[in-house]
N, C-alpha and C positions, 0 to 999 in steps of 0.2 A: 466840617459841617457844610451843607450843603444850602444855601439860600436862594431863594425864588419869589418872585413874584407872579400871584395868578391872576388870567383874565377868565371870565366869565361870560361866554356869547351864548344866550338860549332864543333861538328862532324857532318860528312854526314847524321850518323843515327839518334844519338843522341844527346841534347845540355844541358848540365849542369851546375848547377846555386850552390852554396857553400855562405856561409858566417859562417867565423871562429872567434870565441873570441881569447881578446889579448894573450890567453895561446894555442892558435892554435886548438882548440876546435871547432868541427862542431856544431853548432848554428841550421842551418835551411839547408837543401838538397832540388833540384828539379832535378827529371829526365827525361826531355821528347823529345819526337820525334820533329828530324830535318823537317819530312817530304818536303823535297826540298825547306824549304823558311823559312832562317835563321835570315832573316831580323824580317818576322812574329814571331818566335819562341823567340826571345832577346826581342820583346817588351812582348808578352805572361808573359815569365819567369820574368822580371823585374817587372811587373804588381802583378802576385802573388807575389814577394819575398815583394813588398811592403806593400799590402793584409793584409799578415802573419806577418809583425813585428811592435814592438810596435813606438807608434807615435813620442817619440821621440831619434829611431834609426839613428845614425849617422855612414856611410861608412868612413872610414879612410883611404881604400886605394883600389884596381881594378886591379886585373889580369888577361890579355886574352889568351887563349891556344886555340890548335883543328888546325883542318881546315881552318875552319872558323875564324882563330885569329884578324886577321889585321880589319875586318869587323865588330864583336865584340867590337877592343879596341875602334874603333872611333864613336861607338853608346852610349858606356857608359864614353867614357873619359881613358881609361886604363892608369895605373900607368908604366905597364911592359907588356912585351908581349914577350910568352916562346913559343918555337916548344916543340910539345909533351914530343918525349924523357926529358928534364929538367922538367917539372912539372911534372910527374910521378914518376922521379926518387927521386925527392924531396917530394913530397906525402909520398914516401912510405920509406925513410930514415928519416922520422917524425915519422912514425907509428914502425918502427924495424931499427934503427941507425945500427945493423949490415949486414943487408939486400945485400945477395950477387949478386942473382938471382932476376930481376922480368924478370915475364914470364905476357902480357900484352894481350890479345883480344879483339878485339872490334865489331862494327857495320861494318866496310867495309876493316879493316885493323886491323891485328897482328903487336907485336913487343918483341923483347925480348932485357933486361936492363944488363949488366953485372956490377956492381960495386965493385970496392975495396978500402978497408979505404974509403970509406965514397965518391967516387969519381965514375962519369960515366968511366970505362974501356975501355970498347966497347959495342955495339949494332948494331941490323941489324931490318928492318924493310920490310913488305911486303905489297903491295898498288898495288900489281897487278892481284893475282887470290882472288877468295872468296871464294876458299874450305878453310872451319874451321871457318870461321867470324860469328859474330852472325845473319848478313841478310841470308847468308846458313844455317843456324840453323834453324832461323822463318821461310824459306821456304820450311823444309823437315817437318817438325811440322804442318806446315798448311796443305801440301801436305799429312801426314799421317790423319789429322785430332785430332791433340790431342796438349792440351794449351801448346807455350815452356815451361812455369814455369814446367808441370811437365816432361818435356825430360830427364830429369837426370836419375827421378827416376824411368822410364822405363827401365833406362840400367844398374840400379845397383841391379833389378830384374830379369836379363840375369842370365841364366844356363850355357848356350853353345856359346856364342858370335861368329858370323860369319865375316868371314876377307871379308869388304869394301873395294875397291878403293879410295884411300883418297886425289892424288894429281890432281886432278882436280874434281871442283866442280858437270861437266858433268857427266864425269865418274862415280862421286859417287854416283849422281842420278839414271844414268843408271843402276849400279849395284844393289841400295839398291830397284828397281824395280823388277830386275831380280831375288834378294832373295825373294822378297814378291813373287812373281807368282813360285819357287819354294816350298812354304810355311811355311818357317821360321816366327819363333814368330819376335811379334814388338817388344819384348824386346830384342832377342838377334840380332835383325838389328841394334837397335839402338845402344846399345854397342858396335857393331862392329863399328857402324860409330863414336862414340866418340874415340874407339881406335885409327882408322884409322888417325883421324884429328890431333891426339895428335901428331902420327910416323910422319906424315904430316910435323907438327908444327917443330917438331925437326930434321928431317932431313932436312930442309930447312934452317930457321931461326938460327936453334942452332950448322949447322953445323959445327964442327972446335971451338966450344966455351966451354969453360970448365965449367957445369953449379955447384956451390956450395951450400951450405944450409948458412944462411937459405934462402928459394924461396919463396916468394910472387907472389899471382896471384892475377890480376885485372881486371878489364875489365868488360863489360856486361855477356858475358859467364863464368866470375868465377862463377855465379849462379848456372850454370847448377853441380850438382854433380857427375854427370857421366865424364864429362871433368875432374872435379878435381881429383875423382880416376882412372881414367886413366892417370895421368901427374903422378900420383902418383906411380903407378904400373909399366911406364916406364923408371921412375928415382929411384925407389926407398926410395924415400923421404917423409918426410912429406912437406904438402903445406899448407901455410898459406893464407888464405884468409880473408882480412883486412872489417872493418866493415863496410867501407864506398868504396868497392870496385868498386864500378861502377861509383862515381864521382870523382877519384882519382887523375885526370888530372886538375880537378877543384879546387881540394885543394892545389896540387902543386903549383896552379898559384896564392891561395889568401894566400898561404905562403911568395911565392916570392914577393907577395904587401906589405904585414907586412913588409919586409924586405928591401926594397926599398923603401918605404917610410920614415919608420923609418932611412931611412940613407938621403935622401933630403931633408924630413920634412915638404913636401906640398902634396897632392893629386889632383888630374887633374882631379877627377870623373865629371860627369857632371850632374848626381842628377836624381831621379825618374822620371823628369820629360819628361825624355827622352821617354817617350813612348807616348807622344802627340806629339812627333815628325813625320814627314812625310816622313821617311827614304827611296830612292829607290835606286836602285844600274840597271847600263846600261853599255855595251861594245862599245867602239869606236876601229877604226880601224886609227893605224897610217902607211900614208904609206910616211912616211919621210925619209924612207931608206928599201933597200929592206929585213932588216927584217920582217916587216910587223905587227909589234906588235899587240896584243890584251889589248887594256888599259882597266881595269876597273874602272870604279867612283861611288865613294858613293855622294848622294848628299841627302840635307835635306833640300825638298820645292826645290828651283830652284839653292840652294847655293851648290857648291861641296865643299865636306868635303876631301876627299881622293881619291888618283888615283896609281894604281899598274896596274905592269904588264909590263913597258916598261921596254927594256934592257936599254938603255943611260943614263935614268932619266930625258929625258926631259919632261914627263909631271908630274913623280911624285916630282921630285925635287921642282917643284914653291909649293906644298904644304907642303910637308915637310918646306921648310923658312917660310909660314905663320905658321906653328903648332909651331917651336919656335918661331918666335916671339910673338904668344898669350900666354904661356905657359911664356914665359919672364914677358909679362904684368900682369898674373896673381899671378904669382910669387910676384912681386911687390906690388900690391893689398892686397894679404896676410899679407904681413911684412908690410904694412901701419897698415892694422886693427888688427894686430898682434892676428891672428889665425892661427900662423901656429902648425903645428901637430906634436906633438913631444915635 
C-alpha cells in the first residue's frame, strides 16, 4: 500500500496539488492554472492526482494553503489549514533547515520570509500592485511575442541593459514601449525590466529587513533566470532555487498534515470521491446590521457545507458546531473500527 500525504495550494493564478512520502519526499506534483474557477481546478487536480497513483494509495492526512484555503479545505476534508507565509516558510526550512531569507513570487502577489533559528522573524507581503508578479511577466512576454519559459534567457543575453520603470506595472509597460520604439534590443529591455522589478521587490518588501544567506527563492518566477541573477547581482549572493520551487506552498501545507495528524491520529479527508461532488459556492448579503456583510457559502447539491465572511459569526459559527460535531462522530467511528492513523 501506497501512503501519502497531500498539500493543497489554490492561488488566484495558480493551484497546486503535492503528495509527500512519510520521509517528506515529493511523490507526485501538479501545477495548473486557477483560471478564475477554483472550485473547477480542485476537482480537475484531484481527478489526475488519482489518475496517476496506484490503486491502492492511501491519504493519511490534507493540508490547505493559498487564497483559496478555506474553499480547498472543505472540498477535500483538510487536516489543517495554513496562510501562506507558514507553508512556505516550512517548505523551505525542510529543504535548507538553515534558510534565513526566502524571497517568494508568485502569480498576483510577492512576499518576502525572514527567519531565525528556525522561526518566522518577520515578513511583509504585497497584494496590491502587479509590477513584478508572474501575471506582469506573462503579459509583457505575450505583449513582446516570445514563450515566458524563455524570458530569462533573453535577459541573461543582454550586453547593455537599459534602466526600466519598475514601481508600477503602467509605467513599466509604458516605458519598456518607449525603449522598443527607441530601438533598443529585446534582450537588453528585458533585463532591464527584470532589474527593475528585482530594485522594485526590494525597495518595497525588503525595506528596513536585514536580508541574510542562506536565500531561497520560490515561487512561479524563480524559473525565470534573469530574475534569479538579477536578485543575485543586487544582493550579492548566491540564490538557491529549491527543486520543487513553484509548489512550495503546497509542500509546506502537506508537511504541516504529516504533522498534525501524526499528533491527533485521525484524518478528516473525505476521499477521491469528492470530485462527483456538485460543489458551488454563492454570496449572500446580510443586512443584520449595518455592516452589511458579504457572506460566502460553499454548498454541495442543495447542503451548505461552509459560510465565511461575516464579522459576528453569526452565520459561520452554526457550521463551524456542525464541523465539530461530525468531526467528533467520526472521531468515534474510527476508534470503534480501530483504524486510527498512527
Amino acid at each position: 500500500m501506497k501512503e501519502f500525504y497531500l498539500g493543497v495550494d489554490v492561488g488566484s493564478v495558480s493551484s497546486n496539488f503535492v503528495l509527500i512520502d512519510s520521509d517528506k519526499k515529493v511523490y507526485k506534483k501538479l501545477y495548473l492554472r486557477t483560471i478564475g474557477q477554483p472550485i473547477k481546478v480542485m476537482k480537475e487536480g484531484m481527478a489526475k492526482l488519482k489518475e496517476s497513483c496506484p490503486e491502492d494509495t492511501k491519504i493519511l492526512g490534507v493540508g490547505a494553503t493559498g487564497s483559496g484555503r478555506q474553499l480547498a479545505s472543505i472540498m477535500v476534508g483538510a487536516d489543517i489549514v495554513k496562510n501562506e507565509i507558514t507553508a512556505h516558510a516550512v517548505a523551505s526550512l525542510d529543504y535548507c533547515p538553515d534558510v534565513k531569507t526566502v524571497l517568494e513570487i508568485g502569480g498576483q502577489d510577492s512576499k518576502i520570509i525572514i527567519l531565525r533559528d528556525g522561526v518566522v522573524y518577520d515578513f511583509a507581503m504585497n497584494t496590491v500592485c502587479a509590477a513584478g508578479t508572474g501575471s506582469f511577466l506573462d503579459r509583457q512576454a505575450g505583449r513582446l511575442n516570445i514563450p515566458i519559459e524563455e524570458f530569462g534567457a533573453y535577459a541573461l543575453r543582454s550586453t547593455a541593459p537599459v534602466r526600466i520603470a519598475g514601481r508600477c506595472a503602467v509605467f513599466a509597460e509604458s516605458d519598456m514601449i518607449h525603449k522598443q520604439q527607441t530601438g533598443q534590443s529585446l534582450e537588453d529591455i528585458i533585463n532591464g525590466l527584470c532589474q527593475s522589478l528585482v530594485r522594485n521587490y526590494l525597495n518595497n518588501l525588503a525595506k528596513g529587513k536585514q536580508i541574510e544567506t542562506p536565500i531561497i527563492f520560490q515561487g512561479g518566477v524563480a524559473a525565470n533566470v534573469g530574475i534569479v541573477k538579477a536578485f543575485e547581482t543586487e544582493l550579492n549572493a548566491k540564490i538557491i532555487v529549491p527543486e520543487n520551487y513553484d509548489v512550495m506552498g503546497a509542500v509546506g501545507a502537506a508537511i504541516l498534515a504529516k504533522e498534525e495528524v501524526e499528533k491527533k491520529g485521525y484524518t478528516t479527508f473525505c476521499g477521491f470521491d469528492m470530485i462527483n461532488h456538485d460543489f458551488r459556492a454563492r454570496s449572500i448579503e446580510c443586512g443584520g446590521c449595518p455592516n452589511i456583510c458579504e457572506v460566502v457559502e460553499i454548498l454541495d447539491d442543495d447542503k451548505v457545507l461552509a459560510r465565511w465572511g461575516d464579522r459576528c459569526g453569526k452565520w459561520s459559527n452554526t457550521i463551524v458546531d456542525k464541523e465539530k460535531t461530525a468531526v467528533k462522530e467520526k472521531l468515534e467511528k474510527l476508534t470503534k473500527e480501530k483504524i486510527l492513523v498512527g
